[in-house]
C-alpha positions as CSV (number, residue, x, y, z in Angstrom):
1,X,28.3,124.8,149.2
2,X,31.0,126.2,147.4
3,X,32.4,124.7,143.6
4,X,34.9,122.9,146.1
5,X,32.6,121.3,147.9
6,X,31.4,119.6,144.3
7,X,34.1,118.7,143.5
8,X,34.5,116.7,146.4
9,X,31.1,115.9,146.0
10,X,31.8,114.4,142.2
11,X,34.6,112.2,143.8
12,X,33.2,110.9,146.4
13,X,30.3,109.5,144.9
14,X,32.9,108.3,142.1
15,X,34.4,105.8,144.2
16,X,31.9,104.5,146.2
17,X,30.2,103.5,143.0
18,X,31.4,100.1,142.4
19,X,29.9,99.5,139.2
20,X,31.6,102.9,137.3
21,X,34.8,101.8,139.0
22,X,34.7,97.9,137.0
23,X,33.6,100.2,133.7
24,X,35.8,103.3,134.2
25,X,38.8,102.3,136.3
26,X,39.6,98.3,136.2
27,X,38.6,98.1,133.2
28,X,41.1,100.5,131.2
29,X,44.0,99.9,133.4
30,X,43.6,96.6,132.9
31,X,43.8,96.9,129.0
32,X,46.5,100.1,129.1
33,X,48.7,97.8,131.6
34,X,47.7,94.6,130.8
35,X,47.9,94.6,127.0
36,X,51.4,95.6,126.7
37,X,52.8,93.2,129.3
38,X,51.5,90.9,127.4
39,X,52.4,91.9,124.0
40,X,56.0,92.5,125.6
41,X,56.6,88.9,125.9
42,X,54.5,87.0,122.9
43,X,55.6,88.9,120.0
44,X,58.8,89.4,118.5
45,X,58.3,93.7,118.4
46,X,59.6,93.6,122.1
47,X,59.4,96.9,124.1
48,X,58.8,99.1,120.9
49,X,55.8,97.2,120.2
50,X,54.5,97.4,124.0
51,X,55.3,101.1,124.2
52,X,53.2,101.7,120.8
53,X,50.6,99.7,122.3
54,X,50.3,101.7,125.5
55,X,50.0,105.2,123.4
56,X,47.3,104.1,121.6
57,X,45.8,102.5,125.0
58,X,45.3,106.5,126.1
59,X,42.4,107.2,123.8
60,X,40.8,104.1,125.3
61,X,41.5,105.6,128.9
62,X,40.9,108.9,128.3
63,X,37.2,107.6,126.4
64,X,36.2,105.4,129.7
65,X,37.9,106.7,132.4
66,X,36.9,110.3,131.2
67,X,33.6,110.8,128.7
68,X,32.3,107.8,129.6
69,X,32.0,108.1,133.5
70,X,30.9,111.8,133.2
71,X,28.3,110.8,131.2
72,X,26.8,107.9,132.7
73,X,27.4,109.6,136.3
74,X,25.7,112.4,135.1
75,X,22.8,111.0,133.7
76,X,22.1,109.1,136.7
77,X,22.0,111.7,138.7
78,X,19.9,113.9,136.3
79,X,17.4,110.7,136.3
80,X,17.5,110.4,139.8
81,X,16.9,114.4,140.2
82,X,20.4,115.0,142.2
83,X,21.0,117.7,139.6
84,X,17.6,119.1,140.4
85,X,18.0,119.4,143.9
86,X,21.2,120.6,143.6
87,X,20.7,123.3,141.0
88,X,17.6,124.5,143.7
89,X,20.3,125.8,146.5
90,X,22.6,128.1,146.2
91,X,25.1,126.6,143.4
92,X,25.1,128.4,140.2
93,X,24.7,125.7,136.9
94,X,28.7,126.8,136.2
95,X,29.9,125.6,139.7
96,X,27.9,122.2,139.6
97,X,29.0,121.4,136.1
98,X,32.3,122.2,136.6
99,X,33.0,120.9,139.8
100,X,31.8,117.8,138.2
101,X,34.0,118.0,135.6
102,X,37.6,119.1,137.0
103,X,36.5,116.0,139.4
104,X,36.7,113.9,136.4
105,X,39.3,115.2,133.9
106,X,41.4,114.9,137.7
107,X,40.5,111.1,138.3
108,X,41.2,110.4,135.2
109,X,44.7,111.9,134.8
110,X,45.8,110.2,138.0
111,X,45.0,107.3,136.2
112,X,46.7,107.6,133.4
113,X,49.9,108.8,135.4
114,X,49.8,105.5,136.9
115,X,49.4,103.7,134.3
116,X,52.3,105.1,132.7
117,X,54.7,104.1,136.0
118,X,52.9,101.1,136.3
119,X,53.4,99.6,132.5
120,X,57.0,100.6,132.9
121,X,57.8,97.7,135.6
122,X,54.9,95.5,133.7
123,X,56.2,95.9,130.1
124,X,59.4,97.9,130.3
125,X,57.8,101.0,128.6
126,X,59.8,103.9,129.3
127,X,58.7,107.2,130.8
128,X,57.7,109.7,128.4
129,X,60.9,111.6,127.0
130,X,58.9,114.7,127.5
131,X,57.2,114.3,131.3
132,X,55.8,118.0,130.5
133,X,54.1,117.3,127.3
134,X,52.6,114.3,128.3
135,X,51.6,115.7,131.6
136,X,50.2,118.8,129.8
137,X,48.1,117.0,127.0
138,X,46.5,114.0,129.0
139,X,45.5,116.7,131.2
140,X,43.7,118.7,128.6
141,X,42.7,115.9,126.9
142,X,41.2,114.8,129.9
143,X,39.1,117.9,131.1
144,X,38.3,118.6,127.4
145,X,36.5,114.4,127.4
146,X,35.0,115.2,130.9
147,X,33.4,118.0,128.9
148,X,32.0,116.1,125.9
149,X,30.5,113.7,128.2
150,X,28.7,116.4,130.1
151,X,27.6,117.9,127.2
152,X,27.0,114.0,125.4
153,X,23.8,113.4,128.4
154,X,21.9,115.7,126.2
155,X,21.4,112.9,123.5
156,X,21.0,110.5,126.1
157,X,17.5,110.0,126.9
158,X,17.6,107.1,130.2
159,X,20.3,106.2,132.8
160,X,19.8,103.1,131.7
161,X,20.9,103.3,128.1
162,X,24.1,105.7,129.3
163,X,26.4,102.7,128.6
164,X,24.7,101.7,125.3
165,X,25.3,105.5,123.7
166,X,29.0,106.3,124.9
167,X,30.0,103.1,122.9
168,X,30.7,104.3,119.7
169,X,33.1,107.1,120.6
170,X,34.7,104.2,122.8
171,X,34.9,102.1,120.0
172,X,35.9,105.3,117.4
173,X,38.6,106.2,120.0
174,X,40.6,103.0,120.0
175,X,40.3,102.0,116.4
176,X,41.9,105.3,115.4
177,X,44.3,105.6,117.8
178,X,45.2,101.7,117.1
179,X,44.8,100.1,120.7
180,X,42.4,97.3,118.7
181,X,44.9,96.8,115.8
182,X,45.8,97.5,112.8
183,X,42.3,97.9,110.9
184,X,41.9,99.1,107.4
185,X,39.9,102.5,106.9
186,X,39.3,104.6,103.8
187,X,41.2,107.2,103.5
188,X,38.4,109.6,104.5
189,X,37.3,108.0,107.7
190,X,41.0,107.8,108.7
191,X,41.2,111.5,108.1
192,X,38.1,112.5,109.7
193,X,39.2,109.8,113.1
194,X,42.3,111.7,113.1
195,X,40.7,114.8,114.2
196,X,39.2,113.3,117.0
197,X,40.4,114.9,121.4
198,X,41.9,111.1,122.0
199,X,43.8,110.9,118.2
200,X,45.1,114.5,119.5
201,X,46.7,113.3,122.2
202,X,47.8,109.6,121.4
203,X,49.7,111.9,117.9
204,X,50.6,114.1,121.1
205,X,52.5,111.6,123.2
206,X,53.7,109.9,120.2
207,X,54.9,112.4,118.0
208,X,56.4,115.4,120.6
209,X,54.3,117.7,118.7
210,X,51.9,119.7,120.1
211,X,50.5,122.5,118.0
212,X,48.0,120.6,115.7
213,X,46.8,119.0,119.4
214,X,46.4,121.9,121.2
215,X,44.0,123.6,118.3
216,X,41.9,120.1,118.0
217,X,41.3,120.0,121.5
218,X,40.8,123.9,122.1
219,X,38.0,123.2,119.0
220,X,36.3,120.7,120.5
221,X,36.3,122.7,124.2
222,X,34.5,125.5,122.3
223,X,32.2,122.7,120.7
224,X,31.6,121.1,124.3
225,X,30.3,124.4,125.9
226,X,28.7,125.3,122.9
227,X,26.7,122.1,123.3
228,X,26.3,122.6,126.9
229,X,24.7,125.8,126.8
230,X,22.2,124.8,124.2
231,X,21.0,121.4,125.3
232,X,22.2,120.2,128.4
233,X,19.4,119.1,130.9
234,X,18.9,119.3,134.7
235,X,15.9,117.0,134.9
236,X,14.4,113.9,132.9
237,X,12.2,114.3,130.2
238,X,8.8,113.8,131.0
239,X,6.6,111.8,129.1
């Protein structure tokens, strides 16, 4: 079995998974599409409102689509001793990881490609003036989540709590990109939000600039396989 073969491996047990699909799929299409269709035509901001909206709906699709189905598929599968078996044939740890990973970060830029063609007839938000620097950040913002998730299992102690612990960033991810609204922060939590991977890319696509981006995400790649290396588990903990 070759890191190919994983990665079709990764997918396919992706989408026959109906539950992850409802949580990581439906889910935030529903909000990046459905949201700003809506918003379109209740409120007096129009398509500048719904486009706004559907920028800041990236951090919740890259969180759910991205960290949180890596980490809940993984831990399942480390519960379940998948990763186990897997790791016992002839796969290094590098090519199961990231087979699993660049399965992910893909799924989940499809996703948000579609989304962006798909809110455009919904809402009337226009394509992104620069298709290459969108295409280029939600792609590294994508494999860079797929590899905080990976690394996140380490903290999470049961398949069963996997949802439970990827809430916060979910919740972190859209209230500093505002998808959920204006919300007042102190200054300091603002500025430390701001440095999140999904602020990096909503700033990204809304800004055109992609210096400060690139070096946020490229810090927290280092931090993911950082985290990786140290703690990452194969098998449950026994008690």
């Amino acid at each position: 079995m070759s890191l190919t073969a994983t990665y079709r491996l990764g997918t396919r047990l992706f989408w026959r998974d109906r539950a992850m699909l409802v949580a990581s799929v439906i889910t935030p299409v529903g909000l990046a599409v459905g949201m700003p269709a809506l918003m379109r035509h209740v409120t007096s901001g129009g398509v500048p409102f719904a486009t706004t909206m559907f920028q800041s709906a990236l951090a919740i699709l890259l969180a759910l689509t991205a960290f949180m189905n890596i980490a809940v598929a993984l831990t399942t599968r480390r519960d379940q001793l998948v990763l186990k078996r897997l790791r016992a044939g002839l796969l290094t740890d590098a090519q199961i990881l990231v087979g699993q990973i660049a399965s992910t970060a893909t799924q989940t830029f499809v996703v948000i490609v579609l989304c962006a063609v798909a809110v455009r007839f919904a809402a009337g938000v226009p394509l992104p003036d620069d298709p290459l620097l969108f295409a280029a950040m939600t792609a590294a913002g994508s494999a860079v989540l797929a590899l905080l998730g990976a690394a996140y299992t380490a903290a999470i102690p049961r398949s069963e709590l996997a949802g439970a612990y990827t809430m916060p960033l979910f919740l972190a991810a859209g209230v500093s990109a505002g998808a959920m609204g204006p919300i007042p922060l102190p200054s300091w939590l603002s500025t430390a939000l701001d440095l999140l991977p999904t602020s990096a890319v909503v700033h990204a696509v809304k800004t055109g600039e992609a210096v400060v981006p690139a070096l946020v995400l490229a810090g927290w790649a280092v931090v993911g396989v950082v985290a990786i290396r140290l703690w990452f588990r194969w098998e449950p903990r026994r008690s």
